[in-house]
MARMI-277131 format. One line per 5 residues: their letters; for each residue x, y, z of C-alpha. Coordinates in nm, 3 decimals, m for minus. Example, Ala and Ser with C-alpha at 12.3 -4.5 7.8 and 13.67 -1.06 7.14 Angstrom:
! residues 2
AS = 1.230:m0.450:0.780; 1.367:m0.106:0.714;
//
This chain:
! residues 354
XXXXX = m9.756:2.285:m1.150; m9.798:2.658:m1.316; m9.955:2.894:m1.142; m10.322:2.926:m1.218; m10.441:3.289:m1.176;
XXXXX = m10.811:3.330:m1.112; m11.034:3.694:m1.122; m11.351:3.631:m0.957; m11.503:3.980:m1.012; m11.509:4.312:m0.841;
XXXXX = m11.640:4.332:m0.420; m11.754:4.645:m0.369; m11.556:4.827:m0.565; m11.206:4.632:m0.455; m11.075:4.427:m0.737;
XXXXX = m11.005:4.071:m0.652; m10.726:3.839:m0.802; m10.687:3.427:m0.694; m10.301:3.266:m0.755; m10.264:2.915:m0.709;
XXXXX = m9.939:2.722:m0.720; m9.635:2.651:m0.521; m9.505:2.938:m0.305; m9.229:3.074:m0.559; m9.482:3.052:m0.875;
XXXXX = m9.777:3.261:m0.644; m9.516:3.530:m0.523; m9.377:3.568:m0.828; m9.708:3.589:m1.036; m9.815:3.847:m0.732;
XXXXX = m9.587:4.059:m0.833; m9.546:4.055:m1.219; m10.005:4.014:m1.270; m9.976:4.364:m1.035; m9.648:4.494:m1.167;
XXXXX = m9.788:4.802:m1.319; m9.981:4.865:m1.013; m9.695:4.840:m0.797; m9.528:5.063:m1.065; m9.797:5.330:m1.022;
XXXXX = m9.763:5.333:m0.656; m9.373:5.304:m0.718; m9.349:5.612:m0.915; m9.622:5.866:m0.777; m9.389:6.170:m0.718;
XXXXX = m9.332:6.248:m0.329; m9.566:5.961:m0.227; m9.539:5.689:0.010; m9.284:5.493:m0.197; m9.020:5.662:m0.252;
XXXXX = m9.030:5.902:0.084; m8.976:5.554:0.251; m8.659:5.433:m0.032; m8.489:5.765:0.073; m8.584:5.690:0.457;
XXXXX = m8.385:5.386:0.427; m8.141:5.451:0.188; m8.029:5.756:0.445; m8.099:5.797:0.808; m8.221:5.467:0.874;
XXXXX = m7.972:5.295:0.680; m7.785:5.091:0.952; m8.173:5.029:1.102; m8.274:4.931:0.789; m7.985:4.704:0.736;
XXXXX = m7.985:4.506:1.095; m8.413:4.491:1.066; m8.341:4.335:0.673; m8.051:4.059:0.810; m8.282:3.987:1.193;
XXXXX = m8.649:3.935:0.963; m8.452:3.680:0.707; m8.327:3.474:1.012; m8.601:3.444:1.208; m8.880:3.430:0.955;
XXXXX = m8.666:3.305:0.613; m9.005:3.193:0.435; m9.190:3.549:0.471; m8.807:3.711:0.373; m8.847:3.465:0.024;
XXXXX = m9.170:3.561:m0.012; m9.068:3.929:m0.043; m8.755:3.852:m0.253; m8.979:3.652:m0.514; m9.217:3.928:m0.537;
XXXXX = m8.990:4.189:m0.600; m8.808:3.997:m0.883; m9.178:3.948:m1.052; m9.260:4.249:m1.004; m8.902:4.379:m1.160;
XXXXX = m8.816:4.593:m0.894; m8.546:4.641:m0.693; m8.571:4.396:m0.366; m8.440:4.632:m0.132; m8.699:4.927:m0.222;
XXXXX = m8.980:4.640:m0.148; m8.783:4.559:0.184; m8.801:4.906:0.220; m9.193:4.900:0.172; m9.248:4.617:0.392;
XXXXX = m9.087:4.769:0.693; m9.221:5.082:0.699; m9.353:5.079:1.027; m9.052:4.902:1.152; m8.797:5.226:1.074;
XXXXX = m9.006:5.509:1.239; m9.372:5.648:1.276; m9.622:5.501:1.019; m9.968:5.680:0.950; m10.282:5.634:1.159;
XXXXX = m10.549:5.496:1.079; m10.738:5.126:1.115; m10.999:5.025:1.395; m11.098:4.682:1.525; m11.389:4.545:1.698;
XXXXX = m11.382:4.197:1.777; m11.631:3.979:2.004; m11.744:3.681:2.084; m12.090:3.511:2.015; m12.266:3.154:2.064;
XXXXX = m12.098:2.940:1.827; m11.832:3.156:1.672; m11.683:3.529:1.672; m11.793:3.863:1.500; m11.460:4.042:1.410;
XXXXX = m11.414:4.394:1.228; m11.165:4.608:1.102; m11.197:4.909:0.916; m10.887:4.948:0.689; m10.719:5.329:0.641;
XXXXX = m10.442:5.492:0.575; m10.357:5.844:0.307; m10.598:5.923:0.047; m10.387:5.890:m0.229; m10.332:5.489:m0.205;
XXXXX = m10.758:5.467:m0.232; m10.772:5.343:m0.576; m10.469:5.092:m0.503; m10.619:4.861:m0.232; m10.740:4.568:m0.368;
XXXXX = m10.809:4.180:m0.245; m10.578:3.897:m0.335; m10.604:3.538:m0.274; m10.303:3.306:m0.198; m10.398:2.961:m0.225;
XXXXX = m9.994:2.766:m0.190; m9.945:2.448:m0.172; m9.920:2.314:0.160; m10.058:2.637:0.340; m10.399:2.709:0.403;
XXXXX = m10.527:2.969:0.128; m10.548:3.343:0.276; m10.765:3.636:0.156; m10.615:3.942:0.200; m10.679:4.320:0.178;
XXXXX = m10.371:4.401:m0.032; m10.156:4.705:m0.089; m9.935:4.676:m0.417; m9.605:4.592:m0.338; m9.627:4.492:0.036;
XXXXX = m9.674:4.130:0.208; m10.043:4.056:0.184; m10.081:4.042:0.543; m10.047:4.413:0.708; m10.420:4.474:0.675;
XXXXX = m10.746:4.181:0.712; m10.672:3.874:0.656; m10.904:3.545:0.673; m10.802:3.182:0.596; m10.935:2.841:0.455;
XXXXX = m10.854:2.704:0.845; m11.108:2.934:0.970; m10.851:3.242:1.106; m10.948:3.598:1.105; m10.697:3.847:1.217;
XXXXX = m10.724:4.244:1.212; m10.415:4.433:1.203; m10.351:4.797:1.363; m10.034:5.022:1.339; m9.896:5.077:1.661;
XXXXX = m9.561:5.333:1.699; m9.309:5.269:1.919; m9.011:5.510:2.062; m8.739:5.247:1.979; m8.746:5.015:1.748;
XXXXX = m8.650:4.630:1.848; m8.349:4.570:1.584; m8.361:4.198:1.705; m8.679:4.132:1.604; m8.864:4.066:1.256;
XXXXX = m8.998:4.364:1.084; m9.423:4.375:1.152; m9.541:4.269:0.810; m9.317:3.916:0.797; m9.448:3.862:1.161;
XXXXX = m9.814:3.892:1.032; m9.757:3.662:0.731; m9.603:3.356:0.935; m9.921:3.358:1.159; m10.211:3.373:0.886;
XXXXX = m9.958:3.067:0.715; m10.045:2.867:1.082; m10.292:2.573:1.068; m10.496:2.666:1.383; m10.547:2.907:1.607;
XXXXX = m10.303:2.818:1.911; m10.032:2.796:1.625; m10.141:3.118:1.516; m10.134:3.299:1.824; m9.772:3.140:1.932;
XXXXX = m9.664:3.294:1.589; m9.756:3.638:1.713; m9.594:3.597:2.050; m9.274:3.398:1.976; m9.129:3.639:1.723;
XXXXX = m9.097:3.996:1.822; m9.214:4.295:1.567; m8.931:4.563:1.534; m9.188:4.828:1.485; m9.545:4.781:1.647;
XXXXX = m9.873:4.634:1.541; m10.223:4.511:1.738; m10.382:4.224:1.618; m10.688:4.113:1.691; m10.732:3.705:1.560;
XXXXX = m11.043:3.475:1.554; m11.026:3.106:1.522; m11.280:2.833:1.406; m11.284:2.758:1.780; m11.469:3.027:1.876;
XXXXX = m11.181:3.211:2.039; m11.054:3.584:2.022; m10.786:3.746:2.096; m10.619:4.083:2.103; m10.203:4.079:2.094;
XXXXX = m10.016:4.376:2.092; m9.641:4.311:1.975; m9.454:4.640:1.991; m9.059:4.670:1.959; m8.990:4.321:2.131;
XXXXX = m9.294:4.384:2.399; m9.593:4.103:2.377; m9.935:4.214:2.613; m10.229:3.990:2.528; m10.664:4.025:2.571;
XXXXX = m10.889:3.717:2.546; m11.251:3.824:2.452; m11.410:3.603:2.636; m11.524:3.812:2.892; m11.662:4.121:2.687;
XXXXX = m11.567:4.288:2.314; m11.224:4.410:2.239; m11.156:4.725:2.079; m10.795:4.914:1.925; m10.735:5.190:1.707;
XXXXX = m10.354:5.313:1.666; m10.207:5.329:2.029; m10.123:5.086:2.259; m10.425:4.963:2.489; m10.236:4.703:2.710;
XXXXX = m9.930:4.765:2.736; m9.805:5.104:2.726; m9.480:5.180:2.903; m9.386:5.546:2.942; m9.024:5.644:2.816;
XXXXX = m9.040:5.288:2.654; m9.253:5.199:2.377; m9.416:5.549:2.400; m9.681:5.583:2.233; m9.712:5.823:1.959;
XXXXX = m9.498:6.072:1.944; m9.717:6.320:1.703; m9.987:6.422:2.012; m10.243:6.548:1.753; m10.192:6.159:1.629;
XXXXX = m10.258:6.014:1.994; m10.577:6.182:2.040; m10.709:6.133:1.735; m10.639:5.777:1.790; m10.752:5.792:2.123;
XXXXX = m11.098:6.009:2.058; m11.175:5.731:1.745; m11.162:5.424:2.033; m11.397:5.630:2.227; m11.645:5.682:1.960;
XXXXX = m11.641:5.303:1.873; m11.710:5.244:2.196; m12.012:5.466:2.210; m12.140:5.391:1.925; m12.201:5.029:2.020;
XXXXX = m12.101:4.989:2.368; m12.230:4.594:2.417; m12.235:4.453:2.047; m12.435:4.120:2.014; m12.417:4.047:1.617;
XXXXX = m12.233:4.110:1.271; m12.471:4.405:1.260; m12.391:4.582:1.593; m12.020:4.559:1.481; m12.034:4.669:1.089;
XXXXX = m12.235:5.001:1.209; m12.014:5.102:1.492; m11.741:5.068:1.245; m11.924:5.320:0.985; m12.078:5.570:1.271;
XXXXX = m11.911:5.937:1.272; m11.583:5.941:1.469; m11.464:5.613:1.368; m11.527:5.560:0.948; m11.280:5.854:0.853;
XXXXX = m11.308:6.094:0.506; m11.068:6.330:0.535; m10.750:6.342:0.262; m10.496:6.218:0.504; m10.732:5.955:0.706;
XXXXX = m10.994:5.769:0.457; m11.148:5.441:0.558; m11.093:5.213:0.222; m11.316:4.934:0.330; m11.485:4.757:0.644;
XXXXX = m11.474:4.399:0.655; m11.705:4.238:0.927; m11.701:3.848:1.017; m11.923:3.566:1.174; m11.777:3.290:1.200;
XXXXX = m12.110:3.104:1.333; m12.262:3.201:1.052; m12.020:3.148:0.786; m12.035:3.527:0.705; m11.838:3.756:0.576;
XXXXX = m11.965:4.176:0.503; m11.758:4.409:0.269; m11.809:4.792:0.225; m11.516:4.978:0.017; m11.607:5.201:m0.280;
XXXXX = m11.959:5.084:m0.368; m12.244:4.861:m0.206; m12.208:4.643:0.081; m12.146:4.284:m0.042; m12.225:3.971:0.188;
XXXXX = m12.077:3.661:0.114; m12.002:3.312:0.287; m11.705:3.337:0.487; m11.554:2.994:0.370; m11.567:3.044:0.026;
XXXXX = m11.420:3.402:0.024; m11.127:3.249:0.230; m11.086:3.024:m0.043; m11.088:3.231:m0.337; m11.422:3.241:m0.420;
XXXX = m11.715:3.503:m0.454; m12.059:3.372:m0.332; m12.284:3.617:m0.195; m12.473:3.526:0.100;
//
């Protein structure tokens, strides 16, 4: 079977492409339909890119190299993935391993915040997706629909895993994800964005959640996930460290430190203090902005209220994605008007508006 590549049209501003096909045909089609957006973000002097090639090309070299050899062992499907991307795209495979790990090697940026909760029949997740200024016109949506999987939509950043951001599946899955630094990395473990991928590739949401617990992170991330159960959680896998939150009992809430689990001297949180209370003074505001949320509409406007949708440069909120599963729902804000859509179909690959 060739790969069939689908465009459904623009949401709100965030271009959209559909691949389906078996898993080498998709990954390599990822990369070579976006290889001259990966090649923008590839070759934007002193940007993200290469700052992170010459991180481990030099003083994280032997990091880089054990985090590389640990991710392909444990998760040697998400390793693949990576490799077949890089060779559509027509770069080299160790700059995208490079990409992919970059929260794995050292401090990533801030930026992301989640508010999850649960309601009669279902869950309302959302996640407000940010990061530097100067990837805003590069985020985008992409749709994996492989053969044998159930098909994800993802919030997508050229070049890396489509899994590091908001993901939601044909199985009913909804996971937010949230950098978290750590002092010391776990060199055992799988780097963060390989760990994400092998969940969202689960069929429900126990196998989902086991993904996230069973295979340690080298860096750090927060996740919250929703199944078609009706069940959230939040999981916090930092640098071999697993803490978990159910949601049953009231709404969970993360920016960019860790909430549960937060050793001193250990994972230690991060190490840039203007960072930590930024971080920190963004969870308070979504908190007080919506202190007992009820619906999809308590969530989506504590995730746009001042303190917690940021427009600065170096902090810039590229979209808010809000779910309801009991609804079938799904809400998108990036660059222009809010779409709504049903939740089901967007998973799959397609654009109907609500």
């Amino acid at each position: 079977m060739s790969v069939v590549v689908e465009r459904p049209g623009e949401v709100s501003g965030l271009e959209w492409t559909v691949l389906r096909g078996d898993r080498e045909q998709v990954f390599r089609a990822l990369g070579e339909v976006h290889a001259a957006g990966i090649a923008r973000v590839r070759e934007r002097q002193d940007g993200m890119w290469q700052s992170l090639v010459r991180r481990a090309e030099g003083a994280a070299n032997d990091r880089f190299a054990q985090v590389v050899a640990s991710s392909t062992r444990l998760l040697p499907v998400e390793a693949q993935e990576v490799e077949w991307m890089a060779a559509g795209a027509g770069v080299e495979v160790a700059e995208l391993w490079a990409l992919n790990l970059r929260g794995d090697l050292g401090r990533d940026g801030l930026g992301c915040s989640d508010l999850a909760v649960a309601v009669d029949g279902g869950v309302v997740m959302g996640h407000n997706e940010d990061g530097d200024g100067e990837l805003q016109g590069d985020v985008r949506l992409v749709t994996l629909d492989i053969e044998g999987d159930p098909s994800v939509t993802a919030v997508w950043y050229p070049g890396m895993l489509p899994a590091n951001a908001f993901v939601t599946t044909s199985v009913g899955l909804s996971f937010g994800m949230d950098h978290v630094s750590v002092a010391v990395a776990d060199l055992r473990g799988a780097g963060r964005h390989l760990v994400a991928r092998h969940a969202q590739r689960q069929h429900d949401g126990d196998a989902a959640r086991a993904a996230l617990t069973d295979v340690a992170c080298a860096g750090g991330f927060a996740f919250d996930i929703a199944d078609a159960a009706g069940r959230v959680d939040l999981v916090e896998n930092a640098a071999g460290r697993v803490a978990t939150a159910s949601g049953g009992f009231g709404a969970l809430r993360h920016t960019n430190h860790l909430c549960l689990d937060d050793v001193a001297g250990f994972l230690g949180a991060d190490p840039d203090a203007a960072g930590l209370a930024e971080s920190r003074g963004r969870l308070a505001a979504l908190t007080a902005a919506c202190p007992s949320p009820a619906d999809r509409g308590d969530v989506f406007g504590a995730l746009r209220a001042p303190g917690v949708l940021n427009r600065v440069e170096d902090l810039w909120t590229y979209a808010t994605i809000v779910v309801d599963t009991a609804a079938d729902t799904v809400m998108l804000q990036a660059s222009d008007d809010l779409w709504t859509g049903r939740l089901s179909a967007f998973a799959r690959g397609e654009r109907v508006s609500a």
